[in-house]
Structures are given as C-alpha cells and as structure tokens.
C-alpha positions in Angstrom: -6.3 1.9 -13.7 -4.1 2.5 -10.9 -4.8 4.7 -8.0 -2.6 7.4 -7.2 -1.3 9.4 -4.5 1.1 12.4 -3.7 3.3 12.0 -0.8 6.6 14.2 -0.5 9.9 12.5 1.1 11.0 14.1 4.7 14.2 15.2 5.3 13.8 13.4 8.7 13.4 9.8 6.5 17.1 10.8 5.0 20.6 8.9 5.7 24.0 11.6 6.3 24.1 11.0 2.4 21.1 13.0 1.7 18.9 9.2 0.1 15.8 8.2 1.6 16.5 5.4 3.7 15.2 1.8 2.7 12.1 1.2 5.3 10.3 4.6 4.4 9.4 3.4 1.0 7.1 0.8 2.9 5.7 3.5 4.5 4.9 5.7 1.3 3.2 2.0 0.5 0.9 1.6 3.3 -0.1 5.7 3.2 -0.9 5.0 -0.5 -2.9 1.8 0.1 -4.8 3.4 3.4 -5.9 6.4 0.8 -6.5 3.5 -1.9 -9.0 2.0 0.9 -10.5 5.3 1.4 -11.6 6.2 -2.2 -13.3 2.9 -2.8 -15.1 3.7 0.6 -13.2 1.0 2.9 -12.2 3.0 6.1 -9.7 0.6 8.3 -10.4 2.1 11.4 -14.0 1.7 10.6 -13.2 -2.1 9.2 -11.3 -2.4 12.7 -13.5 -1.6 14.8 -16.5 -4.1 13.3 -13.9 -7.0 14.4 -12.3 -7.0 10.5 -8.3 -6.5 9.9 -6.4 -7.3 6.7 -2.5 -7.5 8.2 0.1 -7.7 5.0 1.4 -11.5 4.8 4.1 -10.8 2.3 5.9 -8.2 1.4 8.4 -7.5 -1.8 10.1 -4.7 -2.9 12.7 -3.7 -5.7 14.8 -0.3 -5.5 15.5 0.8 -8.9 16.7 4.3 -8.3 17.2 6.7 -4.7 15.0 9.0 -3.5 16.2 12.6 -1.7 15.1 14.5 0.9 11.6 16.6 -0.3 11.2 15.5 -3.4 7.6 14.9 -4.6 6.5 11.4 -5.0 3.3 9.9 -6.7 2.9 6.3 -5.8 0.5 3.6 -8.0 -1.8 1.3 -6.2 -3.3 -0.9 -7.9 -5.1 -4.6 -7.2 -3.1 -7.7 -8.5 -5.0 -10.7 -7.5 -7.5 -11.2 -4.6 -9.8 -14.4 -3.7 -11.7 -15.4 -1.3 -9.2 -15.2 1.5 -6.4 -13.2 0.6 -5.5 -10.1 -2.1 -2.3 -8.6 -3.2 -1.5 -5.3 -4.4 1.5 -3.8 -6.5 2.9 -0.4 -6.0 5.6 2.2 -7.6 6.8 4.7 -6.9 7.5 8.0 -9.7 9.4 10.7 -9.1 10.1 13.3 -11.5 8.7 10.6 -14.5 11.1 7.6 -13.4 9.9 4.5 -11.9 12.2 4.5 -8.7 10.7 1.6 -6.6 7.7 -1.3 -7.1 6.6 -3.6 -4.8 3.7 -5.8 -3.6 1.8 -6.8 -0.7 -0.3 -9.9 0.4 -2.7 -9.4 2.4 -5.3 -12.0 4.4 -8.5 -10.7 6.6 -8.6 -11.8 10.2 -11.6 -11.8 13.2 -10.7 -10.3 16.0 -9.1 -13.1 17.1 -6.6 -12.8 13.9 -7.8 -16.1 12.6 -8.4 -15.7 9.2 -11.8 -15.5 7.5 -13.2 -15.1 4.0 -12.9 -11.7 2.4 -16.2 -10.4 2.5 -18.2 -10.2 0.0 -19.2 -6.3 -0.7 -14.9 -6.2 -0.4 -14.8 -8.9 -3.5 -17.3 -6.6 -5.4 -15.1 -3.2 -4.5 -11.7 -5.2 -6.0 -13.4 -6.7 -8.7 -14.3 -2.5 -9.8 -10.8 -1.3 -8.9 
C-alpha cells in the first residue's frame, strides 16, 4: 500500500499563467518521500548525521495534467524495487481524484565520503514491510 501525504500548491510555485511550474512537482516528491522516511521510523537528519546519505541517482517524471495555485494535493509513495545497494520509489500525484503527475527515483546509500555502501540491513527489513 502506498503512503500518502497532503501537501497544498503555493501560489509562489505558479507561472504568470496561474500552472504550477515543472520543478516543484520534484519538490512535492522529496517532501512526500522525507514524511515516507519518517513513518517507517528513518529520520534523514538522524541517518545523516551517523555518516549515512541516500542522494537520488535517477530521476523520471511524466506530467499528465497542470496543477494551479492552492490546490490540495495528495501524493503516493510507494517502494518499487530496492537491493542491496540501491532502491527506487514511484510517486503520483492526485488532485481532485485525477492522477496529474508520476514519477520515480533511484536512490544509492553513501559514507560520508559519498562512496557507496550496502544498504543496511534493518533499512532492507523496513522496505521489505512497506
């Protein structure tokens, strides 16, 4: 099942013509997938500072319809794939009952040092459960 979260558009993410402009539907992505992290118990700062980051490796996205200025939003996380190095998630985006974007991410976990490193395993065991 997929997670979801509300987010409302900002007039302040809006073109002249009153449409949400393209790069804030990656940002209704990443606020999704932080509050995805957080209900299966994986805080990023917290990840972060123990040395552990998960940068996105890939990103694709499909616009099937435009979003306006403060309309209410819920966007779907959910996990696609993941192994022992990398995971990807798929997203979309509802508003008022119509799929209006989807999209996926690839992500890989990094040291400090941003070389990468096996996920770990209590992170396997949360994706295999979400």
């Amino acid at each position: 099942m997929a997670f979801q979260h509300t987010i409302q558009t900002r007039y302040s993410e809006t073109a002249q013509d009153g449409i949400v402009h393209h790069p804030a539907y990656l940002v209704y992505f990443e606020i999704a997938r932080i509050e995805f992290f957080n209900s299966v118990g994986l805080v990023i700062n917290e990840m972060e500072k123990k040395g552990l980051f998960c940068p996105v490796v890939n990103l694709s996205i499909k616009y099937l319809k435009p979003l306006r200025s403060l309309e209410e939003i819920m966007v779907e996380v959910s996990v696609a794939s993941f192994s022992k190095v990398r995971f990807s998630l798929n997203y979309r985006i509802v508003c008022k009952g119509i799929s209006v974007t989807t999209g996926t991410t690839t992500h890989c976990f990094t040291n400090a040092s941003f070389k990468p490193i096996r996920i770990p395993k209590e992170l396997q065991e949360t994706f295999e459960h979400a």
